[in-house]
N, C-alpha and C positions, 0 to 999 in steps of 0.2 A: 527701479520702477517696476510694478507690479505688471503683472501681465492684462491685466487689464486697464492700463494706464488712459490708453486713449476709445474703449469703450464709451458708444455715448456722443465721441466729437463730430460735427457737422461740419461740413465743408461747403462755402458758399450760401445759397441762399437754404434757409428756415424756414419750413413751413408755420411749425411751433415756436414762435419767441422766445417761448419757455423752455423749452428742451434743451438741454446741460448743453453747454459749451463743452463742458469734459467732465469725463466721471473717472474715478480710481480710488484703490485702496493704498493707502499710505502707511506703510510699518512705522510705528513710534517707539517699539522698542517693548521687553514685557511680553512678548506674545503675540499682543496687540497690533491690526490692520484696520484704519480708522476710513471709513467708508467718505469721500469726499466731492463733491460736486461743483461748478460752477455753472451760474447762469448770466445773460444779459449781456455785456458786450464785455468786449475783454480791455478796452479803454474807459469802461465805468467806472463810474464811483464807486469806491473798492468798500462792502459792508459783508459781514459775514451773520449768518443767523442761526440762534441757541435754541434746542430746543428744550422740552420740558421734559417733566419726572421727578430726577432724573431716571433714563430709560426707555424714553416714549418714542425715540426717534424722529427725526423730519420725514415730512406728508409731501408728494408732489404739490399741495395748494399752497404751502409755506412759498415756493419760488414765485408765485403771485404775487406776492406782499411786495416784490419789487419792480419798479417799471423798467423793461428789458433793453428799454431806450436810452434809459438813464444811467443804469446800473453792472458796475461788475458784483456780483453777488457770489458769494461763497457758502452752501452749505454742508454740514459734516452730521454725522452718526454718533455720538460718544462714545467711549469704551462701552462693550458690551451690548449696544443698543443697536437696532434697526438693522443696517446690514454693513454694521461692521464688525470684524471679525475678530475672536469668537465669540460667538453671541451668548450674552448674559453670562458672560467671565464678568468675575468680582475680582479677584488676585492683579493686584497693584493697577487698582482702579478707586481712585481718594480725587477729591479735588485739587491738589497741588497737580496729580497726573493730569488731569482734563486741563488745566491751567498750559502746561506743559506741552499738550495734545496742540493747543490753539496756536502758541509761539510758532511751530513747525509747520501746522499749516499754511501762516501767516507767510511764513520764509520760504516755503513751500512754491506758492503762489504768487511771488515774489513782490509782496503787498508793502507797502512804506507805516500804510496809516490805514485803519478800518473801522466803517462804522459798524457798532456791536447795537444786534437788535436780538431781545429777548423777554420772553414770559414766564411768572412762575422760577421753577430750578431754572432757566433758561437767563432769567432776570438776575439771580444769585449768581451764575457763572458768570452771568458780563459784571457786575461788580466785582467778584470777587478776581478778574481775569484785568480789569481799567483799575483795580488800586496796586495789582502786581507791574501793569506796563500800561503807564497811564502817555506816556509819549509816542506809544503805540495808535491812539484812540484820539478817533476825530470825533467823535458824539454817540450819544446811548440814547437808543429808545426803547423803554421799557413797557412791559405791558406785566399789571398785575404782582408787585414786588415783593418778593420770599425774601428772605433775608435768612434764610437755614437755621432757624433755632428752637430750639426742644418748646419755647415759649408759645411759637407762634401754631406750630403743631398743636400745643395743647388746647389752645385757644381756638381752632378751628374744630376738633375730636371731640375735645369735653366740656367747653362750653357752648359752641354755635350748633354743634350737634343734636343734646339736647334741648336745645333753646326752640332752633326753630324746625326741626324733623324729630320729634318727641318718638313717633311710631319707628323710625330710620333707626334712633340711638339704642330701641330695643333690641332689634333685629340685631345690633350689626355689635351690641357688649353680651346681646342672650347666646350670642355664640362661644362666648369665653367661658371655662367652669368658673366658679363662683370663687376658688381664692386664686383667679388671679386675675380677678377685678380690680381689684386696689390701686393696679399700676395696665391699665388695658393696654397703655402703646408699645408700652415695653413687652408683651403680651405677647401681642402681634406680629411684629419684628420678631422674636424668639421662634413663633410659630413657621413665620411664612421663610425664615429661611432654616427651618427645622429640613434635615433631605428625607424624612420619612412624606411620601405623599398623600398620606391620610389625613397627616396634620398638616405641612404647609397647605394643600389645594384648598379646603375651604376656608381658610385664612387668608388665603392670595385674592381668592373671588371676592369674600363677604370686603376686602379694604378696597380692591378696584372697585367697584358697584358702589360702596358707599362717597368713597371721591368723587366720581364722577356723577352723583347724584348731588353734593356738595357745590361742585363745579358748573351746574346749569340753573340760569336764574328760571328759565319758563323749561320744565322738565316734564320728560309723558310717566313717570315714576317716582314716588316717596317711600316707596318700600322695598327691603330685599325679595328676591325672588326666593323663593323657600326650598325649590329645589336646584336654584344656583348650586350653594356649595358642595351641593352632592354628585353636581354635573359632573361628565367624563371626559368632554370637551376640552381644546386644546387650553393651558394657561394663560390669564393675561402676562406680559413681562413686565410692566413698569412695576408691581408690588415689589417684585425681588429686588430691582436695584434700588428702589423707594428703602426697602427696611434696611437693607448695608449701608444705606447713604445716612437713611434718619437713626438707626442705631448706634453709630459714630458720630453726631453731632457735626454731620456734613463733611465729616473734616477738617474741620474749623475751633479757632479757641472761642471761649463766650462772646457772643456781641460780636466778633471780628470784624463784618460789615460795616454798621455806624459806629465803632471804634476806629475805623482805618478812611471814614469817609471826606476826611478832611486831604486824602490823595485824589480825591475827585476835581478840586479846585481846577477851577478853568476846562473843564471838560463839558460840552453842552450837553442836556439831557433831557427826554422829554415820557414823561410816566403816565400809560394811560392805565385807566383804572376805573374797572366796575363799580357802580357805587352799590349793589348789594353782592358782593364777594365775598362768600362764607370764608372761605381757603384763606385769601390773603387780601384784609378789607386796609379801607381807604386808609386808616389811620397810621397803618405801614409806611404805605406812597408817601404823606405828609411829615411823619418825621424823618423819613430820609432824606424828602426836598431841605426841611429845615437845617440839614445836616450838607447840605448838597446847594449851596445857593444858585450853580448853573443851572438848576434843574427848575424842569414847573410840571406840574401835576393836573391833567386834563381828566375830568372824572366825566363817565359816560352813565347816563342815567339810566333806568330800567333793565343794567345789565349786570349779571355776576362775572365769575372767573375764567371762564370760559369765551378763545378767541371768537368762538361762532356765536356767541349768546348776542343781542339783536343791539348795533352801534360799535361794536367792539374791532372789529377787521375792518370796517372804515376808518375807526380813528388810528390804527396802528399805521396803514394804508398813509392815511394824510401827516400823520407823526413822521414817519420815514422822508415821505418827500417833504415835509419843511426845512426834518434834519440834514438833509440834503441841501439844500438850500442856504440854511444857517452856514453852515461848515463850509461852504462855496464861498460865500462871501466873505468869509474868515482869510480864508487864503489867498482872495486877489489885493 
């Protein structure tokens, strides 16, 4: 056990409901010390939460999403992310490891059955983590469905890009020379994990700024900042593990998601889903329901990809406690 195993634990009464039950880092093996937390009661309803990227780490507001009354909640840092340790290591960091990462946790915390809640990469890991140990998984609630493929990328970059931020798609391919336009993602990924800092820095900024303008349906920006990339300022981290993860095809063979979705059978599931989501639109959520018949897909109107964009953290919020719910009733 790490020496900071019990960092964090609260004895007796709480002021903060929220405040970790227990924090620690968890060696997995590789290097790797996986940053892990629990919130809510320790006789909860045992659900662990994914976050996005991948890279981006969990936020103190993520332990919201669960009612502290109701729930034992688990959340963790992925390889290389947030603060777990060493940060923004790539070396034997694939999604079979983060898959791997989870089991341990699981066993860790000496959990039987968990509900898997995730968005985005966050959405792609609890799939692809419920078709690896589907006997593991009481219920999925999904928010915003990746499904890790070169397709869906393209589909957000080069065609939603130009489509509807016309001025955005300048800014963020006018940064690339001209022959290595042909193939821009691949471009970018080469760049940003390029170790010269000339090249990855404004390669890392101009692809964070442009996601994240991607990501907000009512956004105070449609344009790159011009002298972003030339900032000196510290880097963002989700690019880096973003282009190991999307340079490598997640990890994953083609399609491996809705190829393998037929291990989801009897697993409940609940997909909320922005109905204008540049990144990963509705059309996703819907073939993977149809691929997924426990599943139903609850689309939130006037919202993109983004938890905080206006309906979206309520409905994850009220998805959780149904799934909660559902799952309850299952087992009496």
């Amino acid at each position: 056990m790490a020496p900071d195993a019990d960092a964090g634990r609260s004895r007796g009464h709480r002021p903060d409901p929220f405040a970790p039950l227990t924090t620690r880092h968890l060696p997995v093996g590789d290097g790797h010390e996986i940053y892990v937390e629990t919130v809510g009661r320790a006789d909860g309803i045992a659900a662990v939460y994914l976050h996005g990227g991948p890279g981006s780490g969990c936020q103190t507001d993520h332990r919201r999403l669960f009612d502290p009354e109701r729930f034992h909640a688990v959340l963790f840092d992925q390889r290389g992310a947030g603060r777990s340790r060493p940060k923004g290591k790539r070396e034997a960091n694939t999604l079979p490891h983060l898959i791997a990462d989870m089991e341990a946790i699981r066993k860790h915390c000496r959990i039987e059955r968990w509900m898997l809640v995730g968005g985005s990469w966050g959405a792609t890991l609890a799939l692809a983590y419920a078709q690896a140990f589907s006997a593991q998984v009481s219920g999925i609630v999904l928010r915003a469905t990746f499904l890790g493929t070169r397709a869906e990328l393209e589909h957000a970059f080069l065609q939603n890009l130009p489509r509807f931020h016309p001025g955005l798609s300048e800014d963020f391919f006018g940064l690339l020379p001209q022959d290595e336009r042909a193939r821009p993602l691949d471009a970018y990924w080469r760049r940003i994990l390029d170790p010269e800092p000339a090249v990855h820095g404004p390669a890392a900024r101009a692809w964070h700024d442009t996601e994240r303008i991607l990501s907000e349906h009512a956004r105070s920006t449609t344009r790159l900042n011009p002298a972003s990339p030339t900032s000196h300022g510290a880097l963002p981290a989700t690019p880096f593990m973003e282009a190991h993860y999307f340079a490598n095809d997640c990890f994953m063979t083609p399609d491996q998601l809705m190829a393998e979705a037929g291990k989801l059978r009897g697993i409940p599931g609940i997909i909320v889903q922005g109905r204008h989501d540049f990144l990963c639109p509705p059309s996703t959520s819907h073939a993977l329901a149809a691929a997924w018949p426990d599943a139903e897909v609850r689309i939130v109107e006037g919202a993109g990809h983004s938890l905080y964009d206006p309906g979206i953290r309520d409905a994850v919020m009220k998805a959780i406690a149904d799934m909660a719910s559902r799952t309850a009733d299952q087992e009496i």
